[in-house]
Steps between C-alpha positions, in 0.01 A plus 500: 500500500869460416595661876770281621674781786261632677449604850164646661541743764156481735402764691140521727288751656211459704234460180781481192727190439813721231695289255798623335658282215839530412588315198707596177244384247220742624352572177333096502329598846374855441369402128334749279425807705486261849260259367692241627594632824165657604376124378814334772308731731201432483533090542719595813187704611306253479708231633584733839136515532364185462310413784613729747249773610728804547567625126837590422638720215767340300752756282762346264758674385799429226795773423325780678248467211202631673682785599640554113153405383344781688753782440390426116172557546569839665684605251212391220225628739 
């Protein structure tokens, strides 16, 4: 994906596992309008959950995009 420096931050609650992805090349892991991330999140879903009976939600962020993402759709709501 053409990420050579980054660093994941991890952060858990009791039913969430939080990613945070600090890298300068975030545009290659977000993708078009977070394809690529929300697709990074779901195989780390699904790889947290394999097998183990207690579901737990997985949230992946890059750059604070979510955050960005969702101010923008605010402001276009």
């Amino acid at each position: 994906m053409g990420v050579e420096d980054g660093v994941v931050e991890l952060g858990q609650s009791d039913d969430a596992i939080l990613l945070n992805i600090k890298c300068e090349n975030t545009g290659n892991v977000i993708g078009y309008r977070g394809e690529t991330l929300d697709a990074i999140q779901y195989l780390a879903r699904m790889m947290a959950n394999k097998g183990n009976a207690n579901y737990k939600r997985v949230a992946i962020n890059v750059g604070n995009y979510r955050a960005k993402r969702e101010e923008t759709l605010k402001i276009l709501a």
